[in-house]
C-alpha positions in Angstrom: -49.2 -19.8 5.2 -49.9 -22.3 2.4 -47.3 -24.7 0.8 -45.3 -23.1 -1.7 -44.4 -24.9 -4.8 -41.0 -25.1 -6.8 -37.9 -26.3 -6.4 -34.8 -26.4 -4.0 -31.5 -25.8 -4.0 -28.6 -26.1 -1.4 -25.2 -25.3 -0.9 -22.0 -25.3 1.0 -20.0 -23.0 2.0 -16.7 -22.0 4.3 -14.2 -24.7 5.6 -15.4 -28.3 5.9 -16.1 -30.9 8.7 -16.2 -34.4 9.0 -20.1 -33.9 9.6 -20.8 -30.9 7.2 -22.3 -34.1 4.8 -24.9 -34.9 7.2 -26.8 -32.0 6.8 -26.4 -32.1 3.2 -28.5 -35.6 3.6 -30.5 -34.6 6.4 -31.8 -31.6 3.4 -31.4 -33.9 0.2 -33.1 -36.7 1.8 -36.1 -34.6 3.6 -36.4 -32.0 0.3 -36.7 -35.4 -2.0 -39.8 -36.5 0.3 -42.0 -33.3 0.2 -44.3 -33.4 -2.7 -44.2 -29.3 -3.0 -40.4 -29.9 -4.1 -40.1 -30.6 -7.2 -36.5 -30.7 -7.8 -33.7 -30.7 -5.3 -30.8 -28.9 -6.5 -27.0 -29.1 -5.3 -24.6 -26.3 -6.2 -21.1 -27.0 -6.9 -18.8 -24.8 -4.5 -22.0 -22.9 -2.4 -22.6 -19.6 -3.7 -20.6 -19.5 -6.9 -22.2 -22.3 -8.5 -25.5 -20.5 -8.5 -24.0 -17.8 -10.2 -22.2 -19.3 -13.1 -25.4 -22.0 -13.2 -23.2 -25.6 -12.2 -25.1 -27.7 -9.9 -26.7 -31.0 -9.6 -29.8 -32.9 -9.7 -29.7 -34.7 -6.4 -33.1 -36.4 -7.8 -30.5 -38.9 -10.1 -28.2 -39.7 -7.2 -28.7 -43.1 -5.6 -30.5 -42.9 -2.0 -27.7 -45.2 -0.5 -25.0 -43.0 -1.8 -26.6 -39.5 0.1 -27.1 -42.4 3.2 -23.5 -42.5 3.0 -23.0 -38.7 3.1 -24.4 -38.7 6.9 -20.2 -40.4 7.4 -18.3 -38.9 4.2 -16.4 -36.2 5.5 -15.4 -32.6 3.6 -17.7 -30.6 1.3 -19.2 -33.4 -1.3 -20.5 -30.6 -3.3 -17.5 -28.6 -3.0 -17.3 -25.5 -1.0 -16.4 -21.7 -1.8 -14.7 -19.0 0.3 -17.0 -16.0 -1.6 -18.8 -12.8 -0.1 -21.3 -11.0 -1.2 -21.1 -7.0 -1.3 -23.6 -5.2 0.4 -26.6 -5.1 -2.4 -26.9 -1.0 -1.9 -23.1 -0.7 -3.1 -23.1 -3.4 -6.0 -26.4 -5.4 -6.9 -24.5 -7.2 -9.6 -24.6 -11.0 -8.2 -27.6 -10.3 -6.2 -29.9 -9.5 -9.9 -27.7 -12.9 -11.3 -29.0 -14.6 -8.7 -32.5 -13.5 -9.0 -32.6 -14.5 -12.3 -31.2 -18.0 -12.2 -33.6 -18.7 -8.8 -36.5 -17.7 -11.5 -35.1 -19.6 -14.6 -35.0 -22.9 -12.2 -37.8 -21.9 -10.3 -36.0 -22.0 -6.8 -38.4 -21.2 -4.1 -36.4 -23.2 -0.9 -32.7 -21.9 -0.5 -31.0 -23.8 1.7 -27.2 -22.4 2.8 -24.5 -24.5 5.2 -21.9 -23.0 6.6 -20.8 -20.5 9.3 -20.9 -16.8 10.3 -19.8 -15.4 6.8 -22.1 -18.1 5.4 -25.2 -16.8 7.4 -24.3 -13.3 6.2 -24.5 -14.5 2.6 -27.6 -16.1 3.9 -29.2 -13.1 5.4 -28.1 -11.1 2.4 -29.7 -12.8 0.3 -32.5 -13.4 2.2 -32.9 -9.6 2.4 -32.9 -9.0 -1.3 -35.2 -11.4 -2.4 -38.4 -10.1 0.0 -37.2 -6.5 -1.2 -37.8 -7.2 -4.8 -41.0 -9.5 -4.0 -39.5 -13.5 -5.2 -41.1 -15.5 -3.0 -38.5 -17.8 -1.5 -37.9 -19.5 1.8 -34.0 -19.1 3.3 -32.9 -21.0 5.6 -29.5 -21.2 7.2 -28.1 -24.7 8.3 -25.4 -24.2 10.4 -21.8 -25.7 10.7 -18.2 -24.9 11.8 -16.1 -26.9 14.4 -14.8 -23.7 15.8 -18.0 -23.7 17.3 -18.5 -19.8 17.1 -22.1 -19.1 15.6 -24.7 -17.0 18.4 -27.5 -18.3 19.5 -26.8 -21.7 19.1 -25.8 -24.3 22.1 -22.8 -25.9 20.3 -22.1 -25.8 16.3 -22.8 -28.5 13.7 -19.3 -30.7 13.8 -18.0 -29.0 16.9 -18.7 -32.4 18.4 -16.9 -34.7 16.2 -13.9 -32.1 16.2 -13.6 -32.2 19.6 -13.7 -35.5 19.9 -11.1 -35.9 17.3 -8.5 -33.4 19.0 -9.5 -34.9 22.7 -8.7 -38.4 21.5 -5.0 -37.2 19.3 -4.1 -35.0 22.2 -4.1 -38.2 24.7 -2.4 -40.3 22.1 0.1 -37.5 21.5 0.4 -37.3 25.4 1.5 -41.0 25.7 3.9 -41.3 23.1 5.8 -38.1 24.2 6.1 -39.9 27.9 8.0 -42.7 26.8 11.7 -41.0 27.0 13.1 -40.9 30.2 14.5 -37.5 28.6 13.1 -33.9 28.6 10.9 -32.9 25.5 8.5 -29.9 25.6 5.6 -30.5 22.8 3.2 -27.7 21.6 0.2 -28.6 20.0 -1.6 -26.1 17.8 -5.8 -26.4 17.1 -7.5 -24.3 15.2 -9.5 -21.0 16.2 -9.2 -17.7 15.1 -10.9 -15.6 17.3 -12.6 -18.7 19.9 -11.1 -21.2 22.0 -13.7 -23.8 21.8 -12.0 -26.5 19.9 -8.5 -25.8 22.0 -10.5 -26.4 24.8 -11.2 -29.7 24.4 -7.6 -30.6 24.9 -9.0 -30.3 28.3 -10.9 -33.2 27.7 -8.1 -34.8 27.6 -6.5 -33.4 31.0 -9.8 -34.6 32.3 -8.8 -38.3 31.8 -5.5 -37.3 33.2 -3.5 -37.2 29.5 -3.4 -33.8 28.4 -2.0 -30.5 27.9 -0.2 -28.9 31.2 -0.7 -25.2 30.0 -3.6 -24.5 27.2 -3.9 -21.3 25.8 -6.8 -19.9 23.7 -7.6 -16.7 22.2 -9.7 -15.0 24.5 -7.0 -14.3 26.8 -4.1 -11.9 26.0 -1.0 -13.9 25.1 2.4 -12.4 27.3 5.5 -14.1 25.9 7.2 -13.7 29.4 4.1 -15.0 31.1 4.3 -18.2 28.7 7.9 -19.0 29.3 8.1 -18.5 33.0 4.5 -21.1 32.8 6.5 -23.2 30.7 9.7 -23.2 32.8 7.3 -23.7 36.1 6.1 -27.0 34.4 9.3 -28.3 33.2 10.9 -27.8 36.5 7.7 -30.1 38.4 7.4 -32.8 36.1 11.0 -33.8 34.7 11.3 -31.8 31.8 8.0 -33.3 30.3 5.7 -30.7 29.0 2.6 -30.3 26.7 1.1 -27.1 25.8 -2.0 -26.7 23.6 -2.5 -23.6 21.8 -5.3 -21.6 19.4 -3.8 -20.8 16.3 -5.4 -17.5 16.8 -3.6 -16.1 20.1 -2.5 -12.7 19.6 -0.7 -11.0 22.2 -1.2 -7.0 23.8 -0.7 -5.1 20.8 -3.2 -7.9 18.4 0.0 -9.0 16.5 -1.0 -12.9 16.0 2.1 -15.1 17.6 1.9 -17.0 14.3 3.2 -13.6 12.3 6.6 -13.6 15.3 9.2 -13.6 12.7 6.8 -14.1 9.6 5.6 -12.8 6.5 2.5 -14.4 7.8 0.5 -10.8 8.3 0.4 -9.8 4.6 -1.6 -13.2 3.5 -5.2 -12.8 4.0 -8.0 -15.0 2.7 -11.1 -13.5 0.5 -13.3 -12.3 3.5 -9.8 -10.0 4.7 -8.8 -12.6 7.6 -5.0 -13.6 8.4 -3.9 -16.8 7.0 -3.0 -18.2 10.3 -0.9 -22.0 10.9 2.9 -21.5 12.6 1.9 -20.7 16.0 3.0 -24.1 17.3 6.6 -23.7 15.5 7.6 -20.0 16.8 6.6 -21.3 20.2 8.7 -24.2 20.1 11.4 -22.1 19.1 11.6 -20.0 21.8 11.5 -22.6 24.0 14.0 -24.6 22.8 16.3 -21.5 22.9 15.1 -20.6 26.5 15.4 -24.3 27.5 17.9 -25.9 25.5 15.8 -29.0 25.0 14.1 -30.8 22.4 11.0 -29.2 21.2 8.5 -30.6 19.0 5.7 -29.0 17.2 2.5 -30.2 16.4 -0.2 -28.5 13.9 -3.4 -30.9 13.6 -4.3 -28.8 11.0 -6.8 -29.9 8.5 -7.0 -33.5 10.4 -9.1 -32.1 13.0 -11.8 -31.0 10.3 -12.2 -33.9 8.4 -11.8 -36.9 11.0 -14.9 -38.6 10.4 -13.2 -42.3 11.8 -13.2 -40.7 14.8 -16.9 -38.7 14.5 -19.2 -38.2 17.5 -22.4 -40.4 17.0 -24.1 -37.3 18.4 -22.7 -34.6 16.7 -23.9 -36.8 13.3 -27.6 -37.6 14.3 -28.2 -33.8 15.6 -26.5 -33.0 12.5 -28.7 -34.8 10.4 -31.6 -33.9 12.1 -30.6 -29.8 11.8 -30.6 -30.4 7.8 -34.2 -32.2 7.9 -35.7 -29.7 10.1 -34.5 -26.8 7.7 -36.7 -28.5 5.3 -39.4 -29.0 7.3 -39.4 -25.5 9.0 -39.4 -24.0 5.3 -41.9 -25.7 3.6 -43.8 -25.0 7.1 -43.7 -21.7 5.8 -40.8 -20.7 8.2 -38.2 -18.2 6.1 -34.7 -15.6 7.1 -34.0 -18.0 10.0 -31.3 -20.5 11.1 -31.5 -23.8 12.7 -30.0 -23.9 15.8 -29.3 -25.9 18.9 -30.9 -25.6 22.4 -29.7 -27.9 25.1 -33.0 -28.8 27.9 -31.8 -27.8 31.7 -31.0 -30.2 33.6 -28.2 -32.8 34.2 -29.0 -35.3 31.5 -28.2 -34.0 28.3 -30.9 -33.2 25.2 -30.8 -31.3 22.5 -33.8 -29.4 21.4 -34.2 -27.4 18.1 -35.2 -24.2 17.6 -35.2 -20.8 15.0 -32.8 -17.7 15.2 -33.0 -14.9 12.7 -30.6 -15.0 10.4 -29.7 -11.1 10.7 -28.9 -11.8 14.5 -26.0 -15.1 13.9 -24.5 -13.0 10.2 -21.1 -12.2 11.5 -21.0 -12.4 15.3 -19.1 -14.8 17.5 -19.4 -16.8 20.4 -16.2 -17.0 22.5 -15.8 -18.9 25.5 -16.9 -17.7 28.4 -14.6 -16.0 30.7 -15.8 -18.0 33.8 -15.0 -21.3 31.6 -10.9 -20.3 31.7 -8.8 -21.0 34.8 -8.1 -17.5 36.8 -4.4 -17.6 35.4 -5.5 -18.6 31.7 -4.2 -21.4 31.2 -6.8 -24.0 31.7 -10.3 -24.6 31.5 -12.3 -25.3 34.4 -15.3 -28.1 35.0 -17.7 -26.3 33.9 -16.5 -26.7 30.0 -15.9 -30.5 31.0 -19.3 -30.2 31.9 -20.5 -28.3 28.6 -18.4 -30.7 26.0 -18.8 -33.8 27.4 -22.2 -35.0 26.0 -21.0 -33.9 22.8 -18.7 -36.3 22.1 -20.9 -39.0 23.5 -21.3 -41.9 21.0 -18.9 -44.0 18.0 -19.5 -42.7 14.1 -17.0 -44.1 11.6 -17.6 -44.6 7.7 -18.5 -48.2 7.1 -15.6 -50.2 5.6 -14.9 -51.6 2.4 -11.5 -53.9 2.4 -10.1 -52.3 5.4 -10.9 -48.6 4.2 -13.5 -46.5 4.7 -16.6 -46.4 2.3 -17.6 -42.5 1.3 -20.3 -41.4 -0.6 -19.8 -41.8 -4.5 -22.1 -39.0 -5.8 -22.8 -39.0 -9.6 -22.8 -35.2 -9.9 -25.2 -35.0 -12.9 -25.5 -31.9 -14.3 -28.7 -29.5 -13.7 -30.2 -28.5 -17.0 -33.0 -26.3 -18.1 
């Protein structure tokens, strides 16, 4: 398949990471070096600023700022919670977008984000080979909770984990200090997977973290939890440390987050539970159960956007995953993802390869069963084993009178 001429855009999309940037300069920097680009676009907040036409000429932006993206954490383009309908039931966006990718000549689409971002992908994807635009789609993945198929490990999983390993041993050391009981409950993100509560165990690994850790893919029983809990506090002196998902539900699917909440009627524009409490209802019942102080900790959106404390791995694959989309498209590659595939044997390397897009849209990757201690409430080495070259390495913003330097984009307007 020969080169195909025209122009680029990319865009961001879902909840951001401390890497998420990286890929944005692994694309802006690769799509600015092929002569069969002519323009590289960025839209402002993913999907949404194709539609209402606001996004960027990356060509005016200085190359040492979008250096400085590969350690600027966040979305620097802005990011967008939007879905598409299903084309067959409203076509609407799907013609608006058709006509702005001819008006600017777009023929490489690049999209970053996660599962509901590789739908988008994919839909869009679909549409344009059934109404004959050529145009190469590529998906660049991302998402700490580490949940997209087909992949090894997840764009900023790395740098996540590394972040809520490292807080979690901190947390473990100050909350030792009393010679009096305190129970402490940390809460990490995940819906639906474990993954990034897992790496707590990290921190149990180098013998400062979590006693009990609890993750989504088991079934949470209240009694089960307080009779763990009591177990714990009775062995080590009233000195306890729980890490828990955000997303544990328990028999009947009610999240523990909604346990004396309103929490079940907020829901976010792709229908999913606003989720954050979990931490705080567990504390409670402990502290009524054990009549000791309890304390609460949500890492909340620190864990996403920690790039002082960024895996030097998790940035370079990162990096690399945004140049190869690039490359793979104006290969001729087109309705695939980017994805990670980690070479057998006991030192680590990550390999590269392409998924179709229609196969990663909306399906997740939970831990495996196997990974999770018999009783659930623990990982065993074999997730020690999985994580642990993913957090491999020091990244950290360079510093500018103590603080970090981030990218300073200029943001000029696109015009036609």
């Amino acid at each position: 398949m020969g080169k195909l001429v025209g122009n680029a855009i990319f865009g961001q999309s879902g909840g951001p990471t401390s890497v998420i940037n990286a890929s944005a300069a692994g694309v802006f920097t690769e799509a600015l070096r092929q002569d069969c680009i002519n323009k590289v676009y960025g839209a402002a907040n993913g999907i949404r600023g194709i539609l209402e036409e606001n996004f960027y000429d990356i060509g005016m932006e200085d190359p040492k700022e979008l250096e400085l993206l590969k350690t600027t954490p966040s979305s620097a383009l802005g990011s967008v919670r939007y879905k598409l309908a299903d084309e067959k039931d409203d076509g609407t966006d799907y013609k608006r977008l058709l006509e702005v990718f001819k008006k600017y000549d777009i023929r490489y689409f690049f999209y970053n984000g996660g599962n509901d971002s590789m739908d988008t992908c994919n839909k869009i994807s679909k549409y344009m080979q059934k109404v004959g635009y050529e145009c190469r789609v590529m998906g660049v993945p991302k998402t700490i909770d580490n949940d997209l198929t087909e992949t090894d490990h997840c764009p900023g999983y790395g740098s996540a984990a590394r972040y809520v390993a490292t807080a979690t041993m901190e947390v473990y050391l100050d909350a030792h200090v009393y010679d009096t009981p305190m129970v402490c409950v940390l809460e990490v993100m995940g819906r639906n997977a474990g993954w990034l509560t897992a790496a707590t165990a990290l921190a149990s690994y180098k013998g400062l973290g979590p006693n009990l850790i609890y993750v989504p893919e088991i079934v949470f029983d209240m009694d089960k939890f307080i009779k763990d809990v009591k177990a714990v506090y009775e062995k080590n002196n009233g000195n306890v440390i729980i890490a828990v998902s955000e997303g544990i539900k328990d028999k009947d699917g009610k999240y523990i987050s909604e346990y004396g909440s309103d929490l079940a009627k907020q829901k976010d524009s792709f229908g999913h539970s606003q989720l954050g409490g979990t931490a705080q209802v567990l504390a409670g019942i402990i502290k009524d159960e054990l009549n000791c102080k309890t304390r609460a900790i949500e890492f909340s959106l620190l864990q996403r956007c920690a790039a002082h404390c960024g895996s030097k791995t998790d940035v370079e694959e990162t990096f690399m995953a945004g140049q190869l989309a690039v490359r793979y498209a104006v290969e001729g590659q087109t309705d695939k993802m980017v994805a990670y595939e980690r070479s057998e044997g006991k030192e680590y390397k990550c390999n590269f390869k392409l998924v179709d897009l229609e196969v990663v849209a909306n399906t997740e990757k939970k831990l495996p069963r196997e990974w999770i201690t018999e009783d659930g409430t623990g990982l065993t080495q074999d997730f020690i084993d999985y994580a642990l070259p993913l957090i491999q390495g020091a990244s950290s913003p360079p510093l500018e009178e103590g603080l970090p330097r981030f990218a300073k984009l200029k943001k000029v307007l696109a015009t036609k």
